[in-house]
C-alpha positions as CSV (number, residue, x, y, z in Angstrom):
1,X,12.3,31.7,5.6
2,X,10.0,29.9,3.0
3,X,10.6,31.2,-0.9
4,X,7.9,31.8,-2.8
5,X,8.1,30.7,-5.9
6,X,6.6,32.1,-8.6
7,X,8.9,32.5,-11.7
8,X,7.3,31.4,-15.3
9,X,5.3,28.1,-14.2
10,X,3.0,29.3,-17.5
11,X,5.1,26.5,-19.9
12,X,3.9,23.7,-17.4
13,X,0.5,25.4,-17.8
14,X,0.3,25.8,-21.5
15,X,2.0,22.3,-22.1
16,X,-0.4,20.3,-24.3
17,X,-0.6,17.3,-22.5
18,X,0.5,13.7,-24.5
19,X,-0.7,10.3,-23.7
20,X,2.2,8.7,-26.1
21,X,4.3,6.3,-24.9
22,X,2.9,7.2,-20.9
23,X,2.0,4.3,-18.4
24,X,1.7,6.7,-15.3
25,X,3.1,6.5,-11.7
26,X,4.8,2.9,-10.4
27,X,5.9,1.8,-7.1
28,X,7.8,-1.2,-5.8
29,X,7.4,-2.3,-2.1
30,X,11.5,-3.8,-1.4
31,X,11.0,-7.9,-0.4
32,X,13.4,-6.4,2.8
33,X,11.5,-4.7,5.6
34,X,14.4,-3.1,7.9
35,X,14.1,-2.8,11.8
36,X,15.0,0.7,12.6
37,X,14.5,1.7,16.1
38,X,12.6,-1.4,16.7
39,X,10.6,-0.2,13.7
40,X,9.8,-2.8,10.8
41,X,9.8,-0.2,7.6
42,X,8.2,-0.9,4.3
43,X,10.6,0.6,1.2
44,X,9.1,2.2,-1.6
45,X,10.5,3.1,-4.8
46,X,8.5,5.7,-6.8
47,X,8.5,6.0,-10.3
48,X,7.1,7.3,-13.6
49,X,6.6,4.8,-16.3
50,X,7.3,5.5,-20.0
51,X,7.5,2.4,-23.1
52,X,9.2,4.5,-25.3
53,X,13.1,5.1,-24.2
54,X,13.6,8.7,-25.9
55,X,10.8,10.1,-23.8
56,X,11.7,12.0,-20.5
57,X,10.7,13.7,-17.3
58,X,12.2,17.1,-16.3
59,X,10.1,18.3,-13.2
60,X,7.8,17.1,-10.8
61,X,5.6,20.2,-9.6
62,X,2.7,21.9,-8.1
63,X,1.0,24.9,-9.2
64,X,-2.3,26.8,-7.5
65,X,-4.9,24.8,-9.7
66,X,-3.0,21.4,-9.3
67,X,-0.9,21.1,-5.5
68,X,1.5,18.5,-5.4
69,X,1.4,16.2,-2.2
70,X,2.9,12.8,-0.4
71,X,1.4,11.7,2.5
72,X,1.2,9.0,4.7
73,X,-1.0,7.0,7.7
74,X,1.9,6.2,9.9
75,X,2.1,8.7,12.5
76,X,5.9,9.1,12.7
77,X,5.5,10.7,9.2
78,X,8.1,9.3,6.6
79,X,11.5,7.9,7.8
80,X,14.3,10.5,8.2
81,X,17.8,9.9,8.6
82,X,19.6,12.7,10.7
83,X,22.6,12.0,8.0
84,X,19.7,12.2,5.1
85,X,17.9,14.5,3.4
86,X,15.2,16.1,1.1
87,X,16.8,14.3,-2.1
88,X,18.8,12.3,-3.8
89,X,21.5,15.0,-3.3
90,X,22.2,14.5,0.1
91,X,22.3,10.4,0.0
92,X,26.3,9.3,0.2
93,X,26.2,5.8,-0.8
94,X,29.7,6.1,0.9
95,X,28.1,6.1,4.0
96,X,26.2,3.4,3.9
97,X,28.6,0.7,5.4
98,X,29.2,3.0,8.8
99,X,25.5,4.2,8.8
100,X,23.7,1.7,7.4
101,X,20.2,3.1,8.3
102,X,20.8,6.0,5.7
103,X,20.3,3.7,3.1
104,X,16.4,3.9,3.7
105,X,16.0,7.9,4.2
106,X,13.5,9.4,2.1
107,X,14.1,11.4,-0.4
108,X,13.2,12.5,-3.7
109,X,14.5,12.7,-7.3
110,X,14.5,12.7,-10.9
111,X,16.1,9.4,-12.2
112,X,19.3,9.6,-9.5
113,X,19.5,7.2,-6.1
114,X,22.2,9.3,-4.3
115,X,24.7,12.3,-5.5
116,X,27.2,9.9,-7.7
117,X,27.1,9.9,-11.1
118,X,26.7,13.5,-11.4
119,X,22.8,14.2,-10.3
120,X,21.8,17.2,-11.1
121,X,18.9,17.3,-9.4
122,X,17.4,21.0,-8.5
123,X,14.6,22.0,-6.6
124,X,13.0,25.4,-5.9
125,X,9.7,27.0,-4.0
126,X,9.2,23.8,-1.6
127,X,8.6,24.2,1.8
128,X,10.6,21.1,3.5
129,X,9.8,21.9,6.8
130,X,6.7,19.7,7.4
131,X,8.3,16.8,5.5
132,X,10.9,16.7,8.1
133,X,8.6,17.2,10.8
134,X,6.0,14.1,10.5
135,X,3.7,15.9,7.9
136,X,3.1,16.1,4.4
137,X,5.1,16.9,1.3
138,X,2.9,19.6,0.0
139,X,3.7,22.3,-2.5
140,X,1.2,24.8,-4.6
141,X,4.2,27.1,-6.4
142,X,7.1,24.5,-6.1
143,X,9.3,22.0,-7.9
144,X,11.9,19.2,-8.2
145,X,14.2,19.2,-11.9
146,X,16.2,18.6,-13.6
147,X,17.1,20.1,-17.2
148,X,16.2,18.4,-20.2
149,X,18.3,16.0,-22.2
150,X,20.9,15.0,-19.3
151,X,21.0,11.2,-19.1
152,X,19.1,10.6,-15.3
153,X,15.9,11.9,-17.3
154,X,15.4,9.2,-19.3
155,X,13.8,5.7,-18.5
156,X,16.1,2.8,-17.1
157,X,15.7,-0.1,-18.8
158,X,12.5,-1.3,-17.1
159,X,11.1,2.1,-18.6
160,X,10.7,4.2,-15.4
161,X,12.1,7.8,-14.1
162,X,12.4,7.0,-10.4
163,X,11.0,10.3,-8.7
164,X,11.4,8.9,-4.8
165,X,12.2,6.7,-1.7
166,X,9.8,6.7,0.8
167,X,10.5,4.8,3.7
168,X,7.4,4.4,6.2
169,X,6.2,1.6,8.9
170,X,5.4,-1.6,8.1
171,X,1.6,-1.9,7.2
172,X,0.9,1.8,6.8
173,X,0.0,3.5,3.6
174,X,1.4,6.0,1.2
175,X,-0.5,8.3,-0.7
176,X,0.4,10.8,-3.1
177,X,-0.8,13.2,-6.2
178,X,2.0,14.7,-8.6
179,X,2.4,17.0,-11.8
180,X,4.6,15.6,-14.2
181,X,6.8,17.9,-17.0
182,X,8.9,16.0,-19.9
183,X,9.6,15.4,-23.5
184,X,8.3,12.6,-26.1
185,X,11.5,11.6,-28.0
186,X,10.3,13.7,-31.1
187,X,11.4,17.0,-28.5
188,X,7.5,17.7,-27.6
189,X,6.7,18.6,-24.2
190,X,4.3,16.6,-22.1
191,X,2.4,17.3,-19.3
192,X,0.6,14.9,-17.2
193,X,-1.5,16.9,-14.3
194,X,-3.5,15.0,-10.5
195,X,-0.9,11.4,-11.1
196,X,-2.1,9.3,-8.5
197,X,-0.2,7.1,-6.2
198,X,-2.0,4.9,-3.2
199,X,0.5,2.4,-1.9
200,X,-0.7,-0.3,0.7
201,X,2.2,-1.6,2.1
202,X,0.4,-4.0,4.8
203,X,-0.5,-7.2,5.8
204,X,-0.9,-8.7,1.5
205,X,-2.3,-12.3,2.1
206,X,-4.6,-14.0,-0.2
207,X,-8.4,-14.4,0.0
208,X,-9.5,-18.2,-0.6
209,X,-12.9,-20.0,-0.4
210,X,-15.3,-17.4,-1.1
211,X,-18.8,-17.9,-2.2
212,X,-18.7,-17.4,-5.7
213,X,-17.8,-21.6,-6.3
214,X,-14.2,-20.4,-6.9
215,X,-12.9,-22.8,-5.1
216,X,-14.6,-25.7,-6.6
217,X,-17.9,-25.9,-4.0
218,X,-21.0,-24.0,-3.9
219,X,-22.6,-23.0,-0.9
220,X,-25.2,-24.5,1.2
221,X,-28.5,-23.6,-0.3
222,X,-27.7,-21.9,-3.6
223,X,-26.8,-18.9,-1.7
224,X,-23.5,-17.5,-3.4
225,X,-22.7,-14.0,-3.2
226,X,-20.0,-12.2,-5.9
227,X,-17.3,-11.3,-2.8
228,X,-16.3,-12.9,0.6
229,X,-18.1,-15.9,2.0
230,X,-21.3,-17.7,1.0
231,X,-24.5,-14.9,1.7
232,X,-26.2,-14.6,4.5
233,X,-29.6,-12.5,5.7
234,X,-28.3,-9.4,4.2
235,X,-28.2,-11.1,0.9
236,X,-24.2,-10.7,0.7
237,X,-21.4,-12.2,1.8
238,X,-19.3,-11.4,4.5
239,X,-15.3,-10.6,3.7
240,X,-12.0,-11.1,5.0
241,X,-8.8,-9.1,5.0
242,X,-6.1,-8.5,7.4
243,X,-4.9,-4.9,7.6
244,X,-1.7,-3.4,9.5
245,X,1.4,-5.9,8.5
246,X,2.7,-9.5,8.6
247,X,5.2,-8.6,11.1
248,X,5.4,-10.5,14.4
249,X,7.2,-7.8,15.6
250,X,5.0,-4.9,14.1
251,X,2.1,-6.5,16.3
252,X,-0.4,-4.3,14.2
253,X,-2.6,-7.1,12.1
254,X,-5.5,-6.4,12.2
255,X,-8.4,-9.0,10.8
256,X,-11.6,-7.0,9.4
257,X,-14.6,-8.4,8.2
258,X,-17.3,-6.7,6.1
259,X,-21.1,-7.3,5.0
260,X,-21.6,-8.9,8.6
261,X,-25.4,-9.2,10.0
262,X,-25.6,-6.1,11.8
263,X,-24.9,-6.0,15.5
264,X,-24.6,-10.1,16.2
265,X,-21.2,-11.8,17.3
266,X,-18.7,-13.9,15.6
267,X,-15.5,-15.8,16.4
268,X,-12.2,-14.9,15.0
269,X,-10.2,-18.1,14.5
270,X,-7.1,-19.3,13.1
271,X,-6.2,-23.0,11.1
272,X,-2.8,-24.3,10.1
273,X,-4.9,-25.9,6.9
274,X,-7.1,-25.0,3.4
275,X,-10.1,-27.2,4.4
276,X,-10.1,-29.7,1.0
277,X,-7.1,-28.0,-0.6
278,X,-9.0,-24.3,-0.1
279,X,-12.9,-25.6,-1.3
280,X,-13.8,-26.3,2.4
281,X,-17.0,-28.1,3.8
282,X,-20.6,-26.9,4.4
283,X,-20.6,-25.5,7.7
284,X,-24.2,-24.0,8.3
285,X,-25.3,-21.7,5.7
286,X,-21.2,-21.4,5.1
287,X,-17.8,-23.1,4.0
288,X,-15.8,-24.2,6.9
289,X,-12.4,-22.8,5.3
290,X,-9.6,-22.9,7.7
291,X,-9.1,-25.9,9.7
292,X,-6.0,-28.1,11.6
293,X,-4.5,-26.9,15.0
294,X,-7.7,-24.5,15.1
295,X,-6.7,-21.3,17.7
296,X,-9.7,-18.8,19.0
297,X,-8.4,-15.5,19.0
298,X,-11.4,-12.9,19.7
299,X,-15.2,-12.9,19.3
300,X,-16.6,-9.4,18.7
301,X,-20.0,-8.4,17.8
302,X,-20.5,-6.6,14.3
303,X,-21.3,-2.7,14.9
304,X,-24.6,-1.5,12.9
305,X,-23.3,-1.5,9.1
306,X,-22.4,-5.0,9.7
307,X,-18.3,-4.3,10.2
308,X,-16.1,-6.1,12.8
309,X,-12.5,-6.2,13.6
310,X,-9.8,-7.6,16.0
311,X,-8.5,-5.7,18.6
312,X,-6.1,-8.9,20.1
313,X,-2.7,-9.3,19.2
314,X,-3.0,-11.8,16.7
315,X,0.3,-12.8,16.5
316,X,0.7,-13.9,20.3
317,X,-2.5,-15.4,20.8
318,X,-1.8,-17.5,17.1
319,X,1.8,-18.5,18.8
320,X,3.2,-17.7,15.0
321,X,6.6,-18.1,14.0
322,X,8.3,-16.3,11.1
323,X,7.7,-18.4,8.0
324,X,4.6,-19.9,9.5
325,X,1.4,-19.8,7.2
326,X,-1.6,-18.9,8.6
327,X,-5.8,-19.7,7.7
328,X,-8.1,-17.2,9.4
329,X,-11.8,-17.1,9.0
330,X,-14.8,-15.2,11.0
331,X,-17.8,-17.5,12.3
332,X,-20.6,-15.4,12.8
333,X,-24.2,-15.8,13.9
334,X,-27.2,-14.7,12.0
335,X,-30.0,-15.8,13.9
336,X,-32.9,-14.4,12.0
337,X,-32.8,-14.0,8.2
338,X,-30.1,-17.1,8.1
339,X,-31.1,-18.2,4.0
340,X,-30.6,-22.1,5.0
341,X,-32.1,-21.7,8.7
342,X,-28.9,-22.5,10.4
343,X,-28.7,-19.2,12.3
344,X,-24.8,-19.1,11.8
345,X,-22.3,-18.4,8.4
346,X,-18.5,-17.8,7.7
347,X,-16.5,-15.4,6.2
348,X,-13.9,-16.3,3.0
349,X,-11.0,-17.7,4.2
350,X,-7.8,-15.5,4.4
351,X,-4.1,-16.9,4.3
352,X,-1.2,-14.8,5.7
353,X,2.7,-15.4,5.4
354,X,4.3,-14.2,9.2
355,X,7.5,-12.6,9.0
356,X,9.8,-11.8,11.9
């Protein structure tokens, strides 16, 4: 049976809110990805940043006006360990050596990573239910606290509260919005309402070669463009990015390409090399950007807003390795309104480190 909670949330309400010493919500994405059930998982750490060391955080919430939620785009919802649970209480560090998987539960907290070091974490008026089904964190009269002036309140000596481990597929997104209750160090109550955290924990890889002259050549005929590749007839350029993960054995990369001349087909291709160190060489009313050991992977044909993406796995038909660095770029035609009269253009280069 759910509680409803609904004792004296009018000091959250009331709080005035204070800027002071506040930098907002943090996250950092752990360099490790685990494989858990033949799962690659991306690790985040969640916290609240402060500069000043006296100031603290005593609840995370959500009221009527302002919900609390944590969401994310991987269908198998947040990892859960069967040993786990909703936070920080339930983690046994203890544990960790026999069930090593535990170590990446999600949870959440104020300040404490497990229930050493006597956490007194509390919680009240949250529904966990959907949380440990797949869904969404999501609260409208609940809270996680702590009381004031105990010593996992206050910042670590980075300057953050950590408020949560969330533990989701490699590549998949986090999303979240929190109420935040504390003190300044003069004893003043803060209130910070709607935080918002958006964590991309994909493919990363680095854009190169783009039309703007960044990488030390113009384009063809004078026709730059601010973003992605040199411009073509729809007086832009066309971008790269990967989405999904760097993970050979995630197999979800996924290369999409923007401000493409609607309905028209390009190539997706792969190089081992930056084309002159990353400046590249006129190709057509484009830079030729990625080059050496050059791979085909897929040609689709831009869908009427002038998007495209892979569908191929990009990892078998590239015959990557872990370690190996990878050049990708999109040759596209634009037959009709090319700006030099070649008929064909190129994307901005985009270079991705594989992992296993």
């Amino acid at each position: 049976m759910t509680r409803t909670f609904s004792f004296s949330f009018a000091l959250l309400v009331l709080a005035l809110p204070s800027l002071a010493q506040y930098r907002g919500i943090e996250y950092e994405i752990a360099d490790h990805h685990p494989i858990i059930d033949s799962v690659p998982r991306a690790v985040v750490r969640v916290y609240v940043g402060y500069d000043d060391p006296g100031d603290q955080l005593n609840a995370v919430y959500g009221i009527s006006t302002d919900t609390l939620s944590l969401s994310t785009s991987d269908p198998a919802g947040f990892y859960q360990h069967p040993a786990g649970g909703d936070t920080s209480l339930a983690i046994n560090p203890l544990v960790f050596p026999v069930i090593p998987e535990l170590e990446y539960d999600s949870w959440v907290t104020i300040g404490a990573e497990d229930n050493t070091d006597n956490n007194q974490l509390l919680n009240i008026g949250i529904d966990w239910a959907p949380w440990n089904a797949a869904g969404a964190l999501e609260t409208s009269d609940g809270t996680w606290f702590c009381i004031p002036n105990i010593p996992q309140v206050y910042p670590d000596a980075n300057g953050r509260v950590l408020i949560a481990q969330l533990s989701v597929t490699y590549g998949e997104t986090i999303t979240g919005v929190f109420q935040l209750q504390g003190k300044d160090a003069a004893g003043n109550t803060t209130t910070h309402l709607n935080q918002y955290l958006f964590v991309p924990t994909g493919a990363g890889g680095a854009e190169f070669c783009g039309g703007n002259g960044d990488g030390g050549l113009s384009c063809p005929c004078a026709n730059s463009s601010i973003s992605g590749g040199c411009a073509n007839g729809t007086g832009q350029g066309a971008q790269l990015i990967g989405e999904g993960s760097s993970s050979i054995t995630a197999n979800n990369l996924t290369l999409f390409a923007t401000g493409l001349v609607p309905s028209k087909p390009g190539l997706y291709f792969q190089g081992n090399n930056r084309v002159v160190n990353g400046a590249g060489v006129h190709f057509g009313d484009g830079l030729r950007c990625a080059g050496g050991g050059v791979i085909r992977l897929q040609v689709r044909t831009s869908n009427a807003t002038g998007e495209s993406e892979t569908t191929a796995p990009i990892a078998a038909l590239g015959m990557v390795q872990a370690g190996d660095v990878k050049r990708y770029q999109l040759w596209y035609r634009d037959p009709n309104s090319s700006p030099c009269g070649t008929g064909f253009n190129l994307t901005n280069g985009y270079e991705l480190t594989w992992e296993p």
